[in-house]
N, C-alpha and C positions, 0 to 999 in steps of 0.2 A: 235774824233774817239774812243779812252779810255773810253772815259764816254758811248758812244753808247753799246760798246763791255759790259760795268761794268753792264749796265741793261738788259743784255738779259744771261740768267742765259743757256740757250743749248749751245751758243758760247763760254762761258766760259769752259761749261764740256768739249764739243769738242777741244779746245783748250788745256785744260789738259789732257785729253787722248792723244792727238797726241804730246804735251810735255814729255807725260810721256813715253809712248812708242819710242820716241827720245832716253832720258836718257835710259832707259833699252839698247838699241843699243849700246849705244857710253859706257856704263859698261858691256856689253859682248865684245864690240870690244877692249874694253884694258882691257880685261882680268879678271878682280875682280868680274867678277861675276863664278869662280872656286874656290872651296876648297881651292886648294893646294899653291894660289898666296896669300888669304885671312889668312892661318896659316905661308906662308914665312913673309908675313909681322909683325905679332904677334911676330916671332920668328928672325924677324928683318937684314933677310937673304935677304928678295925682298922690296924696297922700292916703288913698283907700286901703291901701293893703297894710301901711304902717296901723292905722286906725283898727281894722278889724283885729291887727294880733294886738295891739296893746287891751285892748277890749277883752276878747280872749286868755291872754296872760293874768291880766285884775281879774277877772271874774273866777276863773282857774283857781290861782294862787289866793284868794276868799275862801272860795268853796271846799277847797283843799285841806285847811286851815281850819273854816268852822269844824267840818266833818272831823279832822284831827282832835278838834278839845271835845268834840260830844262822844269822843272815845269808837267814833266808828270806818276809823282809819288811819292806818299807819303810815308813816314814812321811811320809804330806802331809798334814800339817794346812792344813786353808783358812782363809783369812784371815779374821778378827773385827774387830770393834768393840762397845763398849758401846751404839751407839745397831740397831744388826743384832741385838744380846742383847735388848733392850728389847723390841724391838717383836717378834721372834718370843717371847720371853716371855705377851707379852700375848695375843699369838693364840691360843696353846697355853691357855695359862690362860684364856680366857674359854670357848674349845670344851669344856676339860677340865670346868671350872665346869659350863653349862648343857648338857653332854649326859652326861657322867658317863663319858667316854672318851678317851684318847688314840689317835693313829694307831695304833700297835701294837694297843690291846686292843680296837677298835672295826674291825680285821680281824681279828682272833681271834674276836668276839661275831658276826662276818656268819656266821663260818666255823660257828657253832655254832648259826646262826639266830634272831640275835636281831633282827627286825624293825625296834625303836627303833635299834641299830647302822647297818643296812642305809641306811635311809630317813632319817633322821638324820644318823649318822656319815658314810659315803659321800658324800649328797649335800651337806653341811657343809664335807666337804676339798674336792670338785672345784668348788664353790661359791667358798669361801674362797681357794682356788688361782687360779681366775679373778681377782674383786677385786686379789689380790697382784698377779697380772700386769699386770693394768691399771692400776696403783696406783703401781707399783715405779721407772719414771722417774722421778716426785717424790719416792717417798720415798728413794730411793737417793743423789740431788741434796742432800737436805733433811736428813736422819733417819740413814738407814739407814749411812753411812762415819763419823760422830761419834765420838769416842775410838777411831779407828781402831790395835788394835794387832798387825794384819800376824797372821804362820802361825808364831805362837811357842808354846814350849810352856813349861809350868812348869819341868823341869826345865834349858831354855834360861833363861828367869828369873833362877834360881837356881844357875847357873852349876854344875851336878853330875851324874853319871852318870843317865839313868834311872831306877837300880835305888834309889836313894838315895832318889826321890821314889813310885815306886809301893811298894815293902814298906814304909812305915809308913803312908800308904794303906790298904792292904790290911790292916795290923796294925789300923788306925783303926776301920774298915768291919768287921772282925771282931768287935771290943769292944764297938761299937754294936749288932750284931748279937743280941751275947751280950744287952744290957743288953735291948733291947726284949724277948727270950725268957724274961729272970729277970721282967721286970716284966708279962709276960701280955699285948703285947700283940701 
């Protein structure tokens, strides 16, 4: 069924649309896609938006994993480095900083009509997107390959199954869970 679905490239778009338009929902339904949750968190007053990615990430990183041993999906991790870490870091964090959105919750906030999103957000990535492209010769030369360590994963690292490395993850990410919920925030 996967492999039928892998070759017909409309079911897939459609697919992603209505995956994507999912996600936009279930980030205006808990909230992160407002300002005002997006700078509590910065300012580390609301922990909503750490909550829904850790949520996200566990369930993600399961469902990834089951699907991987029932042989009905593969993994390609793409290649990294510390200086490609870096500098997409900083991009993310400085849009995150002075606009009070990430990609994700700044198409969730257009989707919901939020004008600073739209005008802002939007034209900030296609903006920002541009720069990169024109930019990424040098930085790519310069920057961007530095501590280059290839499409490895943790549990290649550590030389053990998978599962060995996502359930106490997931054990982790639950407890955290717990603790921010005992502590109110």
């Amino acid at each position: 069924m996967l492999k039928a679905i892998h070759a017909r490239k409309g079911v897939q778009l459609g697919i992603g649309l209505a995956v994507g338009v999912l996600f936009g929902f279930l980030l205006q339904k808990g909230g992160v896609t407002k300002y005002d949750v997006i700078i509590a968190q910065l300012l580390l007053t609301d922990f909503t938006v750490v909550k829904i990615m850790l949520t996200a990430t566990a369930a993600g990183m399961i469902g990834v994993h089951l699907l991987r041993s029932l042989g009905l999906a593969e993994l390609h991790p793409k290649p990294g480095s510390l200086g490609s870490t870096a500098v997409g870091g900083l991009i993310f964090g400085v849009g995150f900083g002075i606009l009070g959105y990430c990609p994700g919750t700044v198409a969730g906030a257009v989707g919901q009509g939020s004008l600073d999103a739209l005008l802002g957000g939007v034209a900030g990535i296609l903006l920002g997107a541009g720069v990169f492209s024109e930019l990424f010769p040098k930085l790519n030369e310069k920057i961007l390959n530095k501590g280059h360590f290839g499409e490895i994963t943790w549990p290649q690292v550590l030389k053990v199954n998978s599962w060995a490395v996502v359930f106490p993850v997931a054990v982790g990410v639950l407890g955290i869970l717990v603790l921010l919920e005992r502590a109110g925030l």
